[in-house]
The first five atom37 places (N, CA, C, CB, O) and aatype in JSON, in Angstrom:
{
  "aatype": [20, 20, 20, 20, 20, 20, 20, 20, 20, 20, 20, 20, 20, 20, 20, 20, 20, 20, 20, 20, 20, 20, 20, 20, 20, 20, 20, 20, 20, 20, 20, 20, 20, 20, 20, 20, 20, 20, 20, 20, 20, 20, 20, 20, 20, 20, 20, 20, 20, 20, 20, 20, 20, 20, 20, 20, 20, 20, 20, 20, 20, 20, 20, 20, 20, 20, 20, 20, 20, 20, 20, 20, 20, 20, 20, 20, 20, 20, 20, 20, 20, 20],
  "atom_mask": [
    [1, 1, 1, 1, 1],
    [1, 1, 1, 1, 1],
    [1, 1, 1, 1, 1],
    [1, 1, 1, 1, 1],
    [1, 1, 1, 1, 1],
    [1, 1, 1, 1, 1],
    [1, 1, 1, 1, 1],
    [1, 1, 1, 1, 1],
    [1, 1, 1, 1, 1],
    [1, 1, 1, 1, 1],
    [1, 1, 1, 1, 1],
    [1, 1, 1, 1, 1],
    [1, 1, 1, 1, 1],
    [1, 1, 1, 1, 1],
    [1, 1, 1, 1, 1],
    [1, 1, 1, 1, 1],
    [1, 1, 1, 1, 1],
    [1, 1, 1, 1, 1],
    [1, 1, 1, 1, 1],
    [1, 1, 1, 1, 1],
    [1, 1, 1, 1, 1],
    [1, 1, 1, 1, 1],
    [1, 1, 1, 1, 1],
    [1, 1, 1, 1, 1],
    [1, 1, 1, 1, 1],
    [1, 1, 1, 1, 1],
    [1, 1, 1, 1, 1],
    [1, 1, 1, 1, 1],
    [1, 1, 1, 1, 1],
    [1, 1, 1, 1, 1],
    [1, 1, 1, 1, 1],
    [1, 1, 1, 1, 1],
    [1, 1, 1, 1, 1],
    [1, 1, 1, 1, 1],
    [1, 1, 1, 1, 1],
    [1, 1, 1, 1, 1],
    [1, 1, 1, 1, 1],
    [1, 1, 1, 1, 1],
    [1, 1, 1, 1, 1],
    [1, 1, 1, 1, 1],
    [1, 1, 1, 1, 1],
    [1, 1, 1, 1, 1],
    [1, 1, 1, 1, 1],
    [1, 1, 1, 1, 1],
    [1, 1, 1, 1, 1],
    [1, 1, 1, 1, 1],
    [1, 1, 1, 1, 1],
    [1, 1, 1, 1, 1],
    [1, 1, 1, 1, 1],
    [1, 1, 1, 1, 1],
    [1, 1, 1, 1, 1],
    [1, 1, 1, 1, 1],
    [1, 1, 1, 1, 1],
    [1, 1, 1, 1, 1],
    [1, 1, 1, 1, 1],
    [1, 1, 1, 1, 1],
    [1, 1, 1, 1, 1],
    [1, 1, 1, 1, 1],
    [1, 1, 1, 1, 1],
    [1, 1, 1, 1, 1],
    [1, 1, 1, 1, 1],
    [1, 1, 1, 1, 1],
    [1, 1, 1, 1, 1],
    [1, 1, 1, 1, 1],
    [1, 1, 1, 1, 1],
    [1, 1, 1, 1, 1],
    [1, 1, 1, 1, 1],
    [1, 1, 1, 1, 1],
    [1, 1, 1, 1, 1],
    [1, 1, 1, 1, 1],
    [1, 1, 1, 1, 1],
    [1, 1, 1, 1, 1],
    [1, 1, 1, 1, 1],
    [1, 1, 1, 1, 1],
    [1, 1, 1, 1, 1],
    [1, 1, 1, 1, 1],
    [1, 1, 1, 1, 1],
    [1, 1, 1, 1, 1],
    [1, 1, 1, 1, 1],
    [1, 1, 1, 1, 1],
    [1, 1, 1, 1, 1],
    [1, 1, 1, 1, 1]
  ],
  "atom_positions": [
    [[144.25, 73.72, 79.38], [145.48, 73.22, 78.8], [145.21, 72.78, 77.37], [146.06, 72.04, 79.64], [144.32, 71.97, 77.11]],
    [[145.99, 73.33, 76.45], [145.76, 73.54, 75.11], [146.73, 71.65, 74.68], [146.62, 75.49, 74.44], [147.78, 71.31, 75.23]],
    [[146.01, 70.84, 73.66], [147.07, 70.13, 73.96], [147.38, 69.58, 71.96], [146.59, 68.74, 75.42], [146.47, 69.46, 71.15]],
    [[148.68, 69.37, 71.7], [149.04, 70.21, 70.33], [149.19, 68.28, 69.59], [151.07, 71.69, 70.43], [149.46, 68.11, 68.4]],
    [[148.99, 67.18, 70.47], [149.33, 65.85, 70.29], [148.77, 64.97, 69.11], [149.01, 65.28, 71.45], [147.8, 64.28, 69.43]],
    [[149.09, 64.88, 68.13], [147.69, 64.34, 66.93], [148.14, 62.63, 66.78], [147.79, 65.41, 64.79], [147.4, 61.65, 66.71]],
    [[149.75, 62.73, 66.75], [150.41, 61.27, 66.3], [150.77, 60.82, 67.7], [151.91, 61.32, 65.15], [151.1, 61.57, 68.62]],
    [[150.65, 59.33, 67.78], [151.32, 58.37, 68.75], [151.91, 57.52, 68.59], [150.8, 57.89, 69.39], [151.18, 56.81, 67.9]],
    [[152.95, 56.92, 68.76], [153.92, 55.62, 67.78], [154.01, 54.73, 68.97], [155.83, 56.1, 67.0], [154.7, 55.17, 69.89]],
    [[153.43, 53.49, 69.15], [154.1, 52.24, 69.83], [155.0, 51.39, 69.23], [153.22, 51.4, 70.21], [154.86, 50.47, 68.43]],
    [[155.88, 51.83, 69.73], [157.31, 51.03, 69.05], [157.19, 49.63, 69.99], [159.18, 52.08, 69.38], [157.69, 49.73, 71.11]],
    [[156.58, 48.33, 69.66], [156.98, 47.13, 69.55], [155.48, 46.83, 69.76], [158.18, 46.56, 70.48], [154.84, 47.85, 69.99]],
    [[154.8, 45.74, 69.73], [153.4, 45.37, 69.53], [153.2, 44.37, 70.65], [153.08, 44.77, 68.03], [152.26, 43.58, 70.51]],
    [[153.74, 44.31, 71.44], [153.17, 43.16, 72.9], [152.05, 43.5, 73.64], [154.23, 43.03, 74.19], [151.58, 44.62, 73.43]],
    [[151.71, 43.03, 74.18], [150.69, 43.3, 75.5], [150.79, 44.85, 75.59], [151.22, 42.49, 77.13], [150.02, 45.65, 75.07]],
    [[151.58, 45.06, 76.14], [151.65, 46.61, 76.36], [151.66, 47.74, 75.4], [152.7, 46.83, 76.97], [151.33, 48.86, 75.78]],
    [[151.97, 47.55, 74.34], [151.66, 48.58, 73.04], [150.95, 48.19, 72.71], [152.37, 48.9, 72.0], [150.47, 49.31, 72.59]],
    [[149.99, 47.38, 72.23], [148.74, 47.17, 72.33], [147.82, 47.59, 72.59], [148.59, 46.69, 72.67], [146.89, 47.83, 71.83]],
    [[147.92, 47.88, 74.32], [146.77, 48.38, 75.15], [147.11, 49.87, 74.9], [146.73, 47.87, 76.85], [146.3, 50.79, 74.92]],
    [[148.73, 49.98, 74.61], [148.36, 51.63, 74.62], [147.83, 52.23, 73.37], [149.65, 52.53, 74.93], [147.19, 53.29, 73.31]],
    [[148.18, 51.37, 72.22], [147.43, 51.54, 71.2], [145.98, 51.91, 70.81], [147.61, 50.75, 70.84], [145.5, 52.75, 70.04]],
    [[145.35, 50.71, 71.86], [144.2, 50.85, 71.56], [143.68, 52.31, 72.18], [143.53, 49.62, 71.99], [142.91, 53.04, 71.55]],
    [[144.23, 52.66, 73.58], [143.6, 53.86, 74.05], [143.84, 55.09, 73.7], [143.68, 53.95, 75.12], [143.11, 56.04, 73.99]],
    [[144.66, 55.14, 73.19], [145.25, 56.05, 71.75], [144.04, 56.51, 71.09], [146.21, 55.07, 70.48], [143.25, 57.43, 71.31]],
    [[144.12, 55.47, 70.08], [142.83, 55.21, 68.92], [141.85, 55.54, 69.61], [142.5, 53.68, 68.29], [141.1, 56.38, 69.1]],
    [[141.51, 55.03, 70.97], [139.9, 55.28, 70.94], [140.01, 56.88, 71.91], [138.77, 53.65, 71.92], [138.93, 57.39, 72.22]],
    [[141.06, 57.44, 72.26], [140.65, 58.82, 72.17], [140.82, 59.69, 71.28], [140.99, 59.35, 72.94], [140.82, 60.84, 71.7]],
    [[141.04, 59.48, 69.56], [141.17, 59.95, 68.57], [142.79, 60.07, 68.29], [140.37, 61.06, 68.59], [143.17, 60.94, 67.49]],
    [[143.5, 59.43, 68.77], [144.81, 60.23, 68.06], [145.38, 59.15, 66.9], [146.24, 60.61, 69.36], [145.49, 58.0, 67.33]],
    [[145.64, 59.29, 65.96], [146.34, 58.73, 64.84], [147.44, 57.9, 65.91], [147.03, 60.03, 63.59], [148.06, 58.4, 66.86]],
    [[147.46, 56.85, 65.55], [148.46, 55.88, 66.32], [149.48, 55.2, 64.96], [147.4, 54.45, 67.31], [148.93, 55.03, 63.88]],
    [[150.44, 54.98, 65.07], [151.35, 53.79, 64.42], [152.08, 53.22, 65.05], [152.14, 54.05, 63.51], [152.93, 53.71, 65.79]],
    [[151.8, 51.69, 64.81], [152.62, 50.54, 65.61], [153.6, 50.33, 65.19], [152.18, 49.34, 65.73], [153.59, 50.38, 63.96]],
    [[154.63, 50.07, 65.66], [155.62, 49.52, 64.58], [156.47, 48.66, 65.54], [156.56, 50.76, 63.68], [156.89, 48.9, 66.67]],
    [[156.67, 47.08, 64.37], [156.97, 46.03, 65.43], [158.06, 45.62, 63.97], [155.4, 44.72, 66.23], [158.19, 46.26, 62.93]],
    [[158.68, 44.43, 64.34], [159.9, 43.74, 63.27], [159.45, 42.78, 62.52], [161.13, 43.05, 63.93], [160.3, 42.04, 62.01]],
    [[157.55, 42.43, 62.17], [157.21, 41.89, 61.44], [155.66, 41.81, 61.04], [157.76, 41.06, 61.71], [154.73, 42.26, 61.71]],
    [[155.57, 41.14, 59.83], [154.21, 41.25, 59.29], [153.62, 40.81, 60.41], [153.83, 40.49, 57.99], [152.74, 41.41, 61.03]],
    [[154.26, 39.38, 60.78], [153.12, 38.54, 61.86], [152.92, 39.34, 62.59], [153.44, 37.28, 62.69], [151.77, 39.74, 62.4]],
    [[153.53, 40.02, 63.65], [153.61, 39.94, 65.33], [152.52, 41.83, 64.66], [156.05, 39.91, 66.61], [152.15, 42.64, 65.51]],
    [[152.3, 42.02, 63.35], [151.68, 43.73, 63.1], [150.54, 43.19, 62.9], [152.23, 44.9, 61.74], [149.72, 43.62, 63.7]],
    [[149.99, 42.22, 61.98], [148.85, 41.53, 61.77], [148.08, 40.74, 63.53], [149.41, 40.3, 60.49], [146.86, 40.77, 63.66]],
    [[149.07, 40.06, 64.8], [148.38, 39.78, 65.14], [148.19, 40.71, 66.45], [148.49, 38.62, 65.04], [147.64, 40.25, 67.45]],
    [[148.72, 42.19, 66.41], [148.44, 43.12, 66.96], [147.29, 44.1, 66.72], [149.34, 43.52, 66.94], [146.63, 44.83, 67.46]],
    [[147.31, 43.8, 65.26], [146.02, 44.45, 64.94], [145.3, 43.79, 65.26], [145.69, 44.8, 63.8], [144.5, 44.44, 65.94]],
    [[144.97, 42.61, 65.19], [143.7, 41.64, 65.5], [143.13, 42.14, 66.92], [144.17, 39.86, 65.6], [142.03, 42.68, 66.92]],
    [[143.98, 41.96, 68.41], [144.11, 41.69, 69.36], [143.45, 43.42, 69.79], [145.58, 41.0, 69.65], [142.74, 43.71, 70.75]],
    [[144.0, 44.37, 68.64], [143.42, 46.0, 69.12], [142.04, 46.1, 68.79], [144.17, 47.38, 68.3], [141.35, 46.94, 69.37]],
    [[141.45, 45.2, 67.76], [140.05, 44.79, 67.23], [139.7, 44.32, 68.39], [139.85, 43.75, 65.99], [138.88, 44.95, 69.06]],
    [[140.2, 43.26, 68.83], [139.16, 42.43, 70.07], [139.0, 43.1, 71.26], [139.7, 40.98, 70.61], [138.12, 42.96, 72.11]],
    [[140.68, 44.4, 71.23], [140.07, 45.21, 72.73], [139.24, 46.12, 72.4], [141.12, 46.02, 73.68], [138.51, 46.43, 73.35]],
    [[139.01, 46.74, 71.33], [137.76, 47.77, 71.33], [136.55, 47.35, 71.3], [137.72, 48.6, 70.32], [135.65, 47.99, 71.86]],
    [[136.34, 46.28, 70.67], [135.34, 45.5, 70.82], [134.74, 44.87, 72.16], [135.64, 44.68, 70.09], [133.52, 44.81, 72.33]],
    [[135.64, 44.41, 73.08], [135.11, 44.28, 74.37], [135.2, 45.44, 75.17], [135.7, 43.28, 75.02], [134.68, 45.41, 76.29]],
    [[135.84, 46.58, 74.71], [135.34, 48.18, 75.3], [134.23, 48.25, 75.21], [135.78, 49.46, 74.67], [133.64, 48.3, 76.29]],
    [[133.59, 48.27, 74.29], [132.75, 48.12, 73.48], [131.51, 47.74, 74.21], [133.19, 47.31, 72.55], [130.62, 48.5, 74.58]],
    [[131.57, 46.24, 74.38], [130.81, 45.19, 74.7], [130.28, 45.72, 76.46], [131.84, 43.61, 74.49], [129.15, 45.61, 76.93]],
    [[131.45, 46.26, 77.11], [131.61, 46.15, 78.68], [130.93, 47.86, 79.04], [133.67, 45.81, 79.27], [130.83, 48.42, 80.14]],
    [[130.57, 48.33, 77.8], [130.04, 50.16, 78.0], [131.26, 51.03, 78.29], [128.86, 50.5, 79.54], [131.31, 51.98, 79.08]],
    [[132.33, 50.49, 77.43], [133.33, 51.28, 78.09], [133.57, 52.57, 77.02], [134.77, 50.3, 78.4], [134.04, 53.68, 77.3]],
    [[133.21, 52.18, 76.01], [132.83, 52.91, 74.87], [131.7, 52.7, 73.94], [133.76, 52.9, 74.19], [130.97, 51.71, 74.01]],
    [[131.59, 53.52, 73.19], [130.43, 54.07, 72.64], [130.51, 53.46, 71.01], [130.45, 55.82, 72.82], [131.41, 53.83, 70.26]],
    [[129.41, 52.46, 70.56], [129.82, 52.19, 69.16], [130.38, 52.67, 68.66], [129.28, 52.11, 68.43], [131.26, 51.98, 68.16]],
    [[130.43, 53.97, 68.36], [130.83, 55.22, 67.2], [132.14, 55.32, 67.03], [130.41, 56.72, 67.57], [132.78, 55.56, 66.0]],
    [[132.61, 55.05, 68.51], [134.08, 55.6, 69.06], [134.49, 54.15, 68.93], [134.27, 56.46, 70.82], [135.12, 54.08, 67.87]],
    [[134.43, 53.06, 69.44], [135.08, 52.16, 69.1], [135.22, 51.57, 67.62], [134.72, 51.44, 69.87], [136.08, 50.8, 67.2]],
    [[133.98, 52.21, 66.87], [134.38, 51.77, 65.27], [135.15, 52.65, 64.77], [133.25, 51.64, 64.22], [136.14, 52.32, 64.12]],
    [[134.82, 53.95, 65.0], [135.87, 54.53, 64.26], [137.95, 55.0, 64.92], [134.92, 55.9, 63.9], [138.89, 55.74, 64.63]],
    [[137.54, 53.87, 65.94], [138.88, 54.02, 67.0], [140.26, 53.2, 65.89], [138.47, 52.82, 68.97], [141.41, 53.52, 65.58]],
    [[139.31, 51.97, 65.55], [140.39, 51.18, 64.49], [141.0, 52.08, 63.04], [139.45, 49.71, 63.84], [142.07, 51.81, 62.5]],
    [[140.14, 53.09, 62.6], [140.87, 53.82, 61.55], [141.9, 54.63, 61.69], [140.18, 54.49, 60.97], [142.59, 55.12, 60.8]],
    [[141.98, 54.76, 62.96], [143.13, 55.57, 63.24], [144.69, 54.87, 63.86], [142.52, 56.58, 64.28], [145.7, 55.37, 64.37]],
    [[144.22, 53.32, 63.46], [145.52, 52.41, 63.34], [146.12, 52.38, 62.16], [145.3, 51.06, 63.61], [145.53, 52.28, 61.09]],
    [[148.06, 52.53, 62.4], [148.32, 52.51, 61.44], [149.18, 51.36, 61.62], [148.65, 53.64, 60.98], [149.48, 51.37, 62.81]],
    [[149.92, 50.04, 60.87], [151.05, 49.17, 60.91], [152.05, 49.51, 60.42], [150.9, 48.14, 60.48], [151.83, 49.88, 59.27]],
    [[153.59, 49.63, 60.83], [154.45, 49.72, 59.86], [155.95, 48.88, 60.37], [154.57, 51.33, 59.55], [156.19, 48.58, 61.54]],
    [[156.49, 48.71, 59.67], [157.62, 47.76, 60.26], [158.91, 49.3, 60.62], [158.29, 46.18, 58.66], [159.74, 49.32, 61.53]],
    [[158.74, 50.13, 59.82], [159.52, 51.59, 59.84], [158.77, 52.44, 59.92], [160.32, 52.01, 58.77], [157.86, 52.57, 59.11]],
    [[159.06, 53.69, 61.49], [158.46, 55.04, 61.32], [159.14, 55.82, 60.67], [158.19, 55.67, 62.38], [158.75, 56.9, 61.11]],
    [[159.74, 55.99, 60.06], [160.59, 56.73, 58.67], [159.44, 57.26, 57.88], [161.61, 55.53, 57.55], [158.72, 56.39, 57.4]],
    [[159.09, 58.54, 57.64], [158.76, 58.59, 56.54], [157.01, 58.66, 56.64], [159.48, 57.45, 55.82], [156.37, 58.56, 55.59]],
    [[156.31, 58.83, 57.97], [154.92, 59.11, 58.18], [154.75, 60.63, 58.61], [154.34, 58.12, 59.26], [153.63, 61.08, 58.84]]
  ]
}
């Protein structure tokens, strides 16, 4: 199965876009969050740092993949225009 998927958008940043965020990212796909503010995008990013990092920590991933899992986060308050 050929699979054609590169972008992923979590539209709102709670618990649950979050986690899907992060597993996004750490199987390579370009992710963008997009929530209704700086705060709640800033402390989603934080929170996708601390889950790859305890991926990380627990052997759930592989340094490589969990560092380079965060570059493929993007924040935006609008998907318009990516």
């Amino acid at each position: 199965m050929h699979n054609d998927i590169k972008n992923v958008a979590c539209i709102g940043c709670g618990l649950i876009g979050q986690g899907w965020a992060t597993l996004f990212a750490a199987a390579g796909y370009d992710v963008s969050m997009q929530d209704l503010s700086d705060d709640r995008l800033k402390d989603a990013g934080e929170q996708v740092s601390l889950n790859l990092r305890l991926l990380e920590d627990n052997g759930r991933l592989y340094h490589e993949t969990a560092a380079g899992a965060y570059k493929h986060i993007r924040t935006t308050l609008s998907l318009t225009g990516r």
